[in-house]
C-alpha positions as CSV (number, residue, x, y, z in Angstrom):
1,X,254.8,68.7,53.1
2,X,255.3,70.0,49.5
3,X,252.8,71.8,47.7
4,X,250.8,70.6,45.1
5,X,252.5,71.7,41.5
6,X,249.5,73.3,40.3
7,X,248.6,75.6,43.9
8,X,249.9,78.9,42.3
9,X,247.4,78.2,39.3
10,X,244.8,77.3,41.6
11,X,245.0,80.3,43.8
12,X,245.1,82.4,41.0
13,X,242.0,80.5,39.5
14,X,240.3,81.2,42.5
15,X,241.3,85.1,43.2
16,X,240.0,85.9,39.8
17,X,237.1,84.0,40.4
18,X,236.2,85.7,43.6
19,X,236.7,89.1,41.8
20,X,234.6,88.0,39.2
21,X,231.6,87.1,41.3
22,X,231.8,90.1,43.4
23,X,231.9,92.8,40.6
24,X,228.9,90.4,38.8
25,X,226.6,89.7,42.2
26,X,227.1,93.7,43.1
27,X,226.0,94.7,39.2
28,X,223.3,92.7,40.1
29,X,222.0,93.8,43.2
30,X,222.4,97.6,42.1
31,X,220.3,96.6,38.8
32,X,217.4,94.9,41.4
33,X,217.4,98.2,43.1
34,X,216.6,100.0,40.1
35,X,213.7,97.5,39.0
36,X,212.1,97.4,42.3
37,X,211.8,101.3,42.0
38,X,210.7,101.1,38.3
39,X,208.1,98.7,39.0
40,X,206.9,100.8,41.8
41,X,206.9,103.3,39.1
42,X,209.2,105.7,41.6
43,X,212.4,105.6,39.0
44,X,212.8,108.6,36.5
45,X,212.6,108.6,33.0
46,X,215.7,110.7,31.0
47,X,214.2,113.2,29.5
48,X,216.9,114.1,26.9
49,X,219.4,112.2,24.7
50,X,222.6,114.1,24.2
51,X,225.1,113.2,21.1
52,X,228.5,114.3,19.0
53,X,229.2,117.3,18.9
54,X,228.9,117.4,22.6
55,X,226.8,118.3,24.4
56,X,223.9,118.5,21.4
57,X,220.6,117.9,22.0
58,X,219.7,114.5,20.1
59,X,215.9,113.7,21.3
60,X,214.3,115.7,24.2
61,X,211.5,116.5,26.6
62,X,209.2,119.8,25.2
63,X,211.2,122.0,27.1
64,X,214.6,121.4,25.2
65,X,214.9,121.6,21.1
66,X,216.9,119.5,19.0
67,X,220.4,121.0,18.5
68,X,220.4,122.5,22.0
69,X,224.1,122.2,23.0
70,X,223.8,121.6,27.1
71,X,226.0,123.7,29.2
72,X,225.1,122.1,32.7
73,X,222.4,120.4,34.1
74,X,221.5,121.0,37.9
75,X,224.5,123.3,37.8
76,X,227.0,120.9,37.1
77,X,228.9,120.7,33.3
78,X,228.9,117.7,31.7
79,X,232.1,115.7,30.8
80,X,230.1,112.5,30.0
81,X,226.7,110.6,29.5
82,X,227.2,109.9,32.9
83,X,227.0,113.2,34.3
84,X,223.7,113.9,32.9
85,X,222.0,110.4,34.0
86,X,223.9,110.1,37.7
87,X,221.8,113.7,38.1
88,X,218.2,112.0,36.7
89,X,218.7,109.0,38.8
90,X,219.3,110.6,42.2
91,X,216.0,112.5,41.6
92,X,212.5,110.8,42.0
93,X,209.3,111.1,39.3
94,X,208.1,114.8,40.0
95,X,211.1,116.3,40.6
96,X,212.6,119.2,38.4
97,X,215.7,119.1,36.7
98,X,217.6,122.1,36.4
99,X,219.3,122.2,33.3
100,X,220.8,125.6,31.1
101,X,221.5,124.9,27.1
102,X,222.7,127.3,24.5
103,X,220.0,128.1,22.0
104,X,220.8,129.9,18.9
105,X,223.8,131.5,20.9
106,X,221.9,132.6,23.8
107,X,221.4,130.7,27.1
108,X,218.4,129.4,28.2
109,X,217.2,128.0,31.7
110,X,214.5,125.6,31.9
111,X,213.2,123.3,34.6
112,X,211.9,119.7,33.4
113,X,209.3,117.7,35.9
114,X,210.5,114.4,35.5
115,X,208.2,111.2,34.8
116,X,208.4,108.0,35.7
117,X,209.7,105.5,33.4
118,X,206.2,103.5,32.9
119,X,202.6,105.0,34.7
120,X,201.8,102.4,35.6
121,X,202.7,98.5,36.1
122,X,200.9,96.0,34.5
123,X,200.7,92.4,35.7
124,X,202.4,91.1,32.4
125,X,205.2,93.2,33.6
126,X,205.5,91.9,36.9
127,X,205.8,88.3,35.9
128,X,208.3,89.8,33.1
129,X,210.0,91.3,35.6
130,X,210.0,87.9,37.8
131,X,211.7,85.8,35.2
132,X,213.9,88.5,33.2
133,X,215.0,90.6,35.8
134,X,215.5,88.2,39.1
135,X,214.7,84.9,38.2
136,X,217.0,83.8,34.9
137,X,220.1,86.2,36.2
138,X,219.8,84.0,39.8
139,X,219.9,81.0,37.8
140,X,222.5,81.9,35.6
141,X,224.9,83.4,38.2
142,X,224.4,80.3,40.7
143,X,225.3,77.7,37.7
144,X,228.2,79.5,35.8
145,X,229.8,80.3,39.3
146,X,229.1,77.3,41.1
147,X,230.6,74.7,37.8
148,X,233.9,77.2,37.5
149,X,234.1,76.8,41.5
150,X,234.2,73.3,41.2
151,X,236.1,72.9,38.3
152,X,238.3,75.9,38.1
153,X,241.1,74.5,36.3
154,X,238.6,72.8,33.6
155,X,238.2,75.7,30.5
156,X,235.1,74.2,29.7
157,X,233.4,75.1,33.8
158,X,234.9,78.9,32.4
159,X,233.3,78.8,28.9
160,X,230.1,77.8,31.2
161,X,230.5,80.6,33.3
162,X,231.3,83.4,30.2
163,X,228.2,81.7,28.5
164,X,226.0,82.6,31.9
165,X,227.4,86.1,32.2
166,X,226.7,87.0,28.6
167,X,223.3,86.0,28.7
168,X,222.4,87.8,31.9
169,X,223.8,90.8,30.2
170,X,221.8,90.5,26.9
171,X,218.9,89.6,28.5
172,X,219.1,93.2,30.4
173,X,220.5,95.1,27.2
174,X,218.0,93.6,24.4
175,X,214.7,94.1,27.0
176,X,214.7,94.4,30.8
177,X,217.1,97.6,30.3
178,X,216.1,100.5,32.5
179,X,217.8,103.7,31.7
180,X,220.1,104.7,33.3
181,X,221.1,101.7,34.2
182,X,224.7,101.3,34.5
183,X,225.9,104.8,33.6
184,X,223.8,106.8,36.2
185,X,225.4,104.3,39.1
186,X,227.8,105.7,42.1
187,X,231.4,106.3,40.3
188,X,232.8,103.6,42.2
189,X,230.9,100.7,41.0
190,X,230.2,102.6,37.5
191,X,233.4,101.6,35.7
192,X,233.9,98.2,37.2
193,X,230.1,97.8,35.9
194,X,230.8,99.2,32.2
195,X,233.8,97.0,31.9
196,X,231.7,93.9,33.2
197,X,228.9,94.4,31.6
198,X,230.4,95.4,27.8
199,X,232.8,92.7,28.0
200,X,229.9,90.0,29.1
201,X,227.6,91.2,26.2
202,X,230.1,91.5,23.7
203,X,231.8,88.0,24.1
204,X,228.5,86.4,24.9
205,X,228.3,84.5,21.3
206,X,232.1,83.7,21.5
207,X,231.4,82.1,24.7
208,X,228.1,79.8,23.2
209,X,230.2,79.3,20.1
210,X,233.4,77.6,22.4
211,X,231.0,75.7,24.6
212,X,229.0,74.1,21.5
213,X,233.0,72.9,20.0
214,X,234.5,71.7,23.1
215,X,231.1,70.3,25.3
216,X,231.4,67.3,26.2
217,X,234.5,66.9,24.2
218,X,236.0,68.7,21.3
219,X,234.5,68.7,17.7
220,X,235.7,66.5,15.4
221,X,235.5,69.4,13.0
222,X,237.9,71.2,15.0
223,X,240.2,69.3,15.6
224,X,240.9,69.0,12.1
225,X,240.9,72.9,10.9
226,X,241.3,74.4,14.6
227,X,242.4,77.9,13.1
228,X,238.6,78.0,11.5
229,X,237.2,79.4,14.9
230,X,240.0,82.3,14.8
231,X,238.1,83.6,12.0
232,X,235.1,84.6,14.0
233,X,237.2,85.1,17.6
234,X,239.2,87.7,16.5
235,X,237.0,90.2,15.1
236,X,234.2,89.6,17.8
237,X,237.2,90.2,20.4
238,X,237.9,93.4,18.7
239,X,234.8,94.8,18.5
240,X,234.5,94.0,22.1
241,X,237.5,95.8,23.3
242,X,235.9,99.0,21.0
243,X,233.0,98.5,22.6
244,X,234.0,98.5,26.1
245,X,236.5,101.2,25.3
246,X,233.4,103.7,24.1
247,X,231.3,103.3,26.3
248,X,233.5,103.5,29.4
249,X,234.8,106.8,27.3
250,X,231.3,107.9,26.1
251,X,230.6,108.2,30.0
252,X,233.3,109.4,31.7
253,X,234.6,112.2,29.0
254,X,232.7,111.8,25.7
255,X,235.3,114.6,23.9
256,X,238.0,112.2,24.5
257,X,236.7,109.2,23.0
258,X,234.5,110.9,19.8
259,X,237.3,109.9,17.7
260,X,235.8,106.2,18.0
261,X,232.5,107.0,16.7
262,X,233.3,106.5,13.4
263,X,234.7,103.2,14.4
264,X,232.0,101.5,16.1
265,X,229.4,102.8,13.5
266,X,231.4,100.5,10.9
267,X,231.3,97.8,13.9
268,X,227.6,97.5,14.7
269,X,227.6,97.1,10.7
270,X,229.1,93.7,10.6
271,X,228.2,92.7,14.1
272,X,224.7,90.9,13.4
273,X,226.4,88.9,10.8
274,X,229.2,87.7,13.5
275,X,226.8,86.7,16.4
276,X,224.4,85.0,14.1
277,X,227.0,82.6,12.9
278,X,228.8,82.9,16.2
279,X,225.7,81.5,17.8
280,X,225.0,78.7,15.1
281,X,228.2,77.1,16.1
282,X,226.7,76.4,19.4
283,X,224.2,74.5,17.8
284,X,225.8,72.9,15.1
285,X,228.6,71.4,17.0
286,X,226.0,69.9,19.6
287,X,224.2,68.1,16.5
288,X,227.2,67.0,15.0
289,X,228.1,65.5,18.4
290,X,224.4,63.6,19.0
291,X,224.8,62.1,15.4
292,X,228.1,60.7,15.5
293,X,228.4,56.7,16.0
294,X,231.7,57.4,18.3
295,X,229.6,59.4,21.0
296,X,228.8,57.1,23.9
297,X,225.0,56.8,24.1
298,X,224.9,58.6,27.5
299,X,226.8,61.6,25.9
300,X,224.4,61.5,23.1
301,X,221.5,61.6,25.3
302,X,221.9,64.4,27.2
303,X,223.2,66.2,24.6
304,X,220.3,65.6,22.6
305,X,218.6,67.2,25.6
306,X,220.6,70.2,25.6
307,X,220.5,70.8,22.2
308,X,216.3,70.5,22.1
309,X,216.0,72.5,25.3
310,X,218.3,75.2,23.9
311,X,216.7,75.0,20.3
312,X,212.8,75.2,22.1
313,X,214.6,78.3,24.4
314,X,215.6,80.2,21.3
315,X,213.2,80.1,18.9
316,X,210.7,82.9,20.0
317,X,213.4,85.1,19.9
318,X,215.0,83.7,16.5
319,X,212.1,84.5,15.3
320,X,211.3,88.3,16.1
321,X,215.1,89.0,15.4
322,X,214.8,87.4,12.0
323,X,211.4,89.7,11.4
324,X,213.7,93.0,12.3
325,X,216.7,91.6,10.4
326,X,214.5,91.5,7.1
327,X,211.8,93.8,7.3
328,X,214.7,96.4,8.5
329,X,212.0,97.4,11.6
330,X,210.4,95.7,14.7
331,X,207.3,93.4,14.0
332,X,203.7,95.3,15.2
333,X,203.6,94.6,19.2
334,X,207.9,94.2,19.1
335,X,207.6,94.6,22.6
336,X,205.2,92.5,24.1
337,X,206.6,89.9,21.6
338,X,210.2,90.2,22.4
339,X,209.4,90.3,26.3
340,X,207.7,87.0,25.9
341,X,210.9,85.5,23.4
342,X,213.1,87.0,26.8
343,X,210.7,84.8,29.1
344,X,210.9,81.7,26.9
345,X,214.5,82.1,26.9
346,X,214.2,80.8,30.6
347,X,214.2,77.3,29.1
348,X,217.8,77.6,28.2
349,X,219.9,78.5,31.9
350,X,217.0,76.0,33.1
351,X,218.0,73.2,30.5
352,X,221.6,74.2,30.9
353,X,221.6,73.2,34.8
354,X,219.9,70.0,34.2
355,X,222.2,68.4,31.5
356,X,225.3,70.2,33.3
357,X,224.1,68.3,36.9
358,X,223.3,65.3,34.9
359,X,226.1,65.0,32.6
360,X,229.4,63.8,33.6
361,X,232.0,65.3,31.2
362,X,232.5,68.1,33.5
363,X,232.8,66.1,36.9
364,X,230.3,68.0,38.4
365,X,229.8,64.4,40.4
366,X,232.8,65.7,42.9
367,X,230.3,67.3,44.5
368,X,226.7,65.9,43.5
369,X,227.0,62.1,43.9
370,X,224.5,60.1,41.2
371,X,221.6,59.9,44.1
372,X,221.8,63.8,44.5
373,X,221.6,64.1,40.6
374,X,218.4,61.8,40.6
375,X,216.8,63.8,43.1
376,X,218.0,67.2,40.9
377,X,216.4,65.7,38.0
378,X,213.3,64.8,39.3
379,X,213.0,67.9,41.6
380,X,213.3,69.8,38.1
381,X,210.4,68.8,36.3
382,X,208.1,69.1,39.5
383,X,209.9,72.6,39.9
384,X,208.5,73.3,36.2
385,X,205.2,72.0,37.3
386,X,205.1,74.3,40.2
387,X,206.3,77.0,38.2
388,X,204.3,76.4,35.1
389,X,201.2,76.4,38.0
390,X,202.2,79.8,39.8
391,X,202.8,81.3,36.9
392,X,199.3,80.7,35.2
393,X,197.8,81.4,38.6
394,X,199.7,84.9,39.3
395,X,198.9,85.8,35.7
396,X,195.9,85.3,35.2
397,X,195.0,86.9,38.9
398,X,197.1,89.8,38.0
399,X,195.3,90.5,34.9
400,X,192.0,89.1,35.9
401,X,192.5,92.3,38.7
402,X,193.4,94.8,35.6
403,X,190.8,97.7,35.6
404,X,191.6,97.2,31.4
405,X,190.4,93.5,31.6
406,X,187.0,93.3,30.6
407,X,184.7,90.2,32.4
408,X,184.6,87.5,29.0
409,X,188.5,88.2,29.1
410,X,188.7,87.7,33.0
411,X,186.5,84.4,32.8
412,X,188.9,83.0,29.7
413,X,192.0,83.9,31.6
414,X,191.1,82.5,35.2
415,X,189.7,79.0,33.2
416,X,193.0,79.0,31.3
417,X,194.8,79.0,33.9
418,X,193.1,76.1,36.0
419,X,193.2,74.0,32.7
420,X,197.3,74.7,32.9
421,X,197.0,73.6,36.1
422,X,195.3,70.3,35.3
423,X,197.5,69.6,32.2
424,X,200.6,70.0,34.2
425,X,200.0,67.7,36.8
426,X,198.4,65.1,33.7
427,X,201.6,65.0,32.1
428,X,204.4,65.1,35.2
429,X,204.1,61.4,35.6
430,X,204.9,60.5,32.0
431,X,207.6,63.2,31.8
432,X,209.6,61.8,35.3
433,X,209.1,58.1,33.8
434,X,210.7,59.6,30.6
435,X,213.6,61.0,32.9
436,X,214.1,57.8,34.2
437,X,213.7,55.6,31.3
438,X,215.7,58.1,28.7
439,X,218.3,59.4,30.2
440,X,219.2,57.4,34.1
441,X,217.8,53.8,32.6
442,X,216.2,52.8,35.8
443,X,215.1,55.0,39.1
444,X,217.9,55.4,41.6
445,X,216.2,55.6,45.0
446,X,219.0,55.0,47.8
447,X,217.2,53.7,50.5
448,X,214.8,51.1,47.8
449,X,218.5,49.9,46.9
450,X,220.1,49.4,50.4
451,X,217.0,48.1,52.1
452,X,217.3,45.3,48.6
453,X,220.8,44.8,49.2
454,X,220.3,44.4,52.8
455,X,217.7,41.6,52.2
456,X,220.3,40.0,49.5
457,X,222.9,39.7,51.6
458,X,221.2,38.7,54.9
459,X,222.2,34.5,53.5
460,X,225.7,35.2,52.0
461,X,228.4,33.8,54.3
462,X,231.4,34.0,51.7
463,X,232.8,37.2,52.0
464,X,234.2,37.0,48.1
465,X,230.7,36.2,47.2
466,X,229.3,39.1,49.4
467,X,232.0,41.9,47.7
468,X,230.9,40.7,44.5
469,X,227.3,41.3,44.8
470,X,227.5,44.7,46.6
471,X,229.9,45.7,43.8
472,X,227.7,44.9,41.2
473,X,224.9,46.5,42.9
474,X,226.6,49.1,43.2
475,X,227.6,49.5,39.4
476,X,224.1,49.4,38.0
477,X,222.7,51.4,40.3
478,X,225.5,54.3,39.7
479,X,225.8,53.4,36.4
480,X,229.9,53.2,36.7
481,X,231.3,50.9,34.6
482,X,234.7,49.7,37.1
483,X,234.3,49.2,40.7
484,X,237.1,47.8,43.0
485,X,237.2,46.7,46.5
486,X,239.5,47.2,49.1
487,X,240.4,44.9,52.2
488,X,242.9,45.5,54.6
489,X,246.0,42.7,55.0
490,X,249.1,42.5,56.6
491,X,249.3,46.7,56.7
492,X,248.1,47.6,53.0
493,X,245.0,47.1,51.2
494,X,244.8,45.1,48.4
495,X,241.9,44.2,45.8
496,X,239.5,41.7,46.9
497,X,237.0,42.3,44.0
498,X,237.7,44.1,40.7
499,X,234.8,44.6,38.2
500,X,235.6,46.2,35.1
501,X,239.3,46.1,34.8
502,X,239.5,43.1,32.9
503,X,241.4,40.8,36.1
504,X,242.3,41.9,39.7
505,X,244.6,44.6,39.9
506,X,247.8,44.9,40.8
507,X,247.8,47.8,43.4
508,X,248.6,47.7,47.0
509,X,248.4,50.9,49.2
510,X,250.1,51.4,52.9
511,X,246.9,51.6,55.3
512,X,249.3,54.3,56.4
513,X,250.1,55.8,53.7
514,X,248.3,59.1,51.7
515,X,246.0,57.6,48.9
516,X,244.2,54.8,52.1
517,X,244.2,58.2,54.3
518,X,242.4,60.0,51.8
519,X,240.3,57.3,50.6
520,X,239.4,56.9,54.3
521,X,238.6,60.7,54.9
522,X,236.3,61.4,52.2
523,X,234.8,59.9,49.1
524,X,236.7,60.1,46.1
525,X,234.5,61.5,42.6
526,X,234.6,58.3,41.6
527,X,235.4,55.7,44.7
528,X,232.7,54.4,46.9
529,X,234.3,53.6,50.4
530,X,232.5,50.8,52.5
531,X,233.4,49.0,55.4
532,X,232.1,44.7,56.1
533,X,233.0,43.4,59.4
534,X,233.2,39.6,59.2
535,X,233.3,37.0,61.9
536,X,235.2,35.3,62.5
């Protein structure tokens, strides 16, 4: 039997994909290690920041002065970042790390207790910690990898699944980062990591940008001036390649890679500018797409969906970046505010999954049939409403519990949280009636439509007259616009009933042949295979 002519792609598809998910799920697990110890306050703080010329002192516990130049620490010389931080991460809060510097031309010893990276852990943390640090990256992972599993040879499933990655990545660089983090990991996962998570980060808004264009379908914008994305591309894609290139060198042999200081100081100069329009052009496109009369009305529903739920998602953190952008610091309480904007941001994977299971442009329905979709939907908002529920509850429980919390504060926080309560299960039956009404048209309930259908045809005794009205049942109730039906004569099967073709078509297929085998078999994405005994 010969191959398929696209098997070599495939398996290559597939190998890459595989490597992909094992250097991302294994980042992962190593990072939930670390947060699990931080918020049982048992990982260390470093407690000195070393810079060019190497090894100088930067920032520093008491013990150490600025301009220090390190010689080793716990009797070891270090080559790299990650010399000094693979030593502080292997020790616990309390420990003393045994480091000698050159001060003023003569050597010093000192011994620095280390402390843990927070005191203490308060409950606002936790449910940061719950969303940022396990929740969103879960969510993320299992979408980008489960659509570019599915639809490997689709570049849209991959810009999905760069999109995903980068965001994990930022959300860990720009708040839920706990130092060491990468560079204090096990050598053998350490420069995988680097590589993974630079290159993620870096091409994070080159990734939005590309999925705003070409979701569902390609901007009409580009397809006229398709050199105008270049423009951004290729200086984003450099100043990922420096960036991954210095800080793989900044912690494995600083010396050797000094020379690019200069370099990325220059870089992180322009790069604000390029993610901010970067990112636009995920938004832009999106809008362009809802308001043009050539979208189907489906396509413009859903993606008005994605781009409110993506707007709503972003706009907490919009806003504290714009604050730093212009004021040149961080707003008072930067970060409380900018772990809340990381929260918020939760809307955006969450919204993401439900207009990617929902919307057909990138045949997710291989896999999730139209009933399965339905029940994702709706199984979303009362997921919010559970989560919007817990939430309030462990919150305000957590805080109600804080020594800090005084009682007036405790009693507002426990009766906010009941009235969430309340207010989310007010609204749920408006908002799934919306679901249906706005974007499926009418509620698909399997078992409501066969137990009609069965009742409907119970008095048909033409069998033309009973493929006609099971085919149109089935149409509106899928919401496919061309159904045909099948019936087996003299060795082939023909059409019987066509809807949607414009006349009966003119096919035939050998009941023994390999499109009626594989029909047979299993369900094609987009054929419905049914069987009708008749008597006679």
């Amino acid at each position: 039997m010969r191959k398929p002519r696209n098997q070599p792609s495939g398996n290559l598809q597939y190998t890459l994909l595989a490597a992909l998910f094992v250097v991302a799920v294994a980042c992962q697990v190593q990072f939930s290690r670390d947060a699990v110890r931080d918020l049982a306050n048992k990982y260390p703080q470093v407690p000195f920041g070393l810079e060019a010329p190497w090894p100088t002192v930067t920032w520093s516990d008491p013990a150490l002065h600025r301009g220090d130049r390190v010689v080793t620490v716990d009797g070891q010389k270090p080559a790299g970042v990650a010399d000094v931080l693979v030593a502080v991460r292997r020790k616990a809060p309390g420990d003393m790390l045994r480091v000698e510097v050159l001060r003023d031309g003569a050597a010093v010893r000192v011994a620095i207790r280390l402390i843990p990276t927070r005191p203490s852990t308060s409950g606002f943390v936790y449910v940061f910690a719950a969303v940022v640090w396990f929740a969103l990256p879960a969510l993320s992972l299992a979408l980008g990898f489960w659509v570019a599993a599915i639809r490997p040879g689709d570049s849209r499933a991959w810009m999905l699944l760069g999109l995903m990655l980068g965001l994990i990545q930022f959300l860990l660089d720009a708040g839920g980062r706990i130092d060491p983090y990468v560079f204090g990991w096990p050598a053998f996962l350490r420069v995988p990591a680097l590589i993974y998570s630079d290159l993620a980060l870096a091409t994070w808004p080159i990734w939005m940008m590309l999925f705003g264009v070409y979701f569902p379908d390609r901007w009409k914008l580009d397809r006229r001036a398709p050199w105008a994305k270049w423009i951004l591309i290729v200086p984003l894609a450099a100043q990922t390649l420096l960036r991954t290139a210095w800080a793989i060198g900044k912690a494995e042999h600083f010396d050797s890679a000094a020379f690019l200081i200069p370099w990325s100081v220059e870089a992180n100069k322009i790069a604000p500018i390029l993610w901010i329009v970067a990112m636009s052009l995920f938004f832009i496109p999106l809008k362009a797409k809802v308001r043009d009369p050539e979208t189907e009305p489906d396509s413009r529903r859903r993606l008005a969906l994605l781009h409110g739920g993506a707007t709503v998602s972003f706009v907490p953190l919009t806003l504290v970046c714009t604050w730093a952008l212009i004021d040149h610091r961080w707003p008072p309480s930067a970060g409380v505010l900018l772990m809340f904007a990381l929260i918020w941001l939760f809307g955006f994977p969450l919204t993401m999954a439900y207009v990617i299971v929902v919307q057909r442009a990138l045949d997710v329905k291989v896999v999730v049939r139209m009933g399965v979709q339905y029940a994702l939907a709706q199984g979303s908002l009362r997921t919010l409403q559970v989560l919007c529920s817990v939430t309030a509850g462990v919150l305000a429980l957590l805080l109600a519990l804080d020594p800090n919390t005084d009682r007036t504060q405790k009693i507002l926080l426990i009766a906010a949280a009941v009235a969430v309560v309340f207010v989310a299960r007010m609204f749920s039956g408006t908002a799934r009636s919306w679901v249906d009404r706005r974007f499926f048209r009418e509620a698909y309930q399997a078992d409501r439509i066969l137990s009609e259908l069965s009742e409907d045809v119970r008095s048909v005794t033409e069998t033309g007259r009973l493929f006609e009205m099971v085919s149109r049942r089935i149409a509106a109730s899928l919401h496919v616009e061309q159904v045909a039906a099948l019936i087996r004569a003299n060795g082939s099967y023909v059409p019987a009933f066509a809807l949607g073709y414009g006349g009966e078509p003119a096919a035939r297929f050998s009941a023994s042949g390999a499109t009626a085998q594989e029909l047979l078999r299993q369900p094609h994405r987009s054929t419905c295979t049914w069987r009708i005994r008749t008597r006679g």
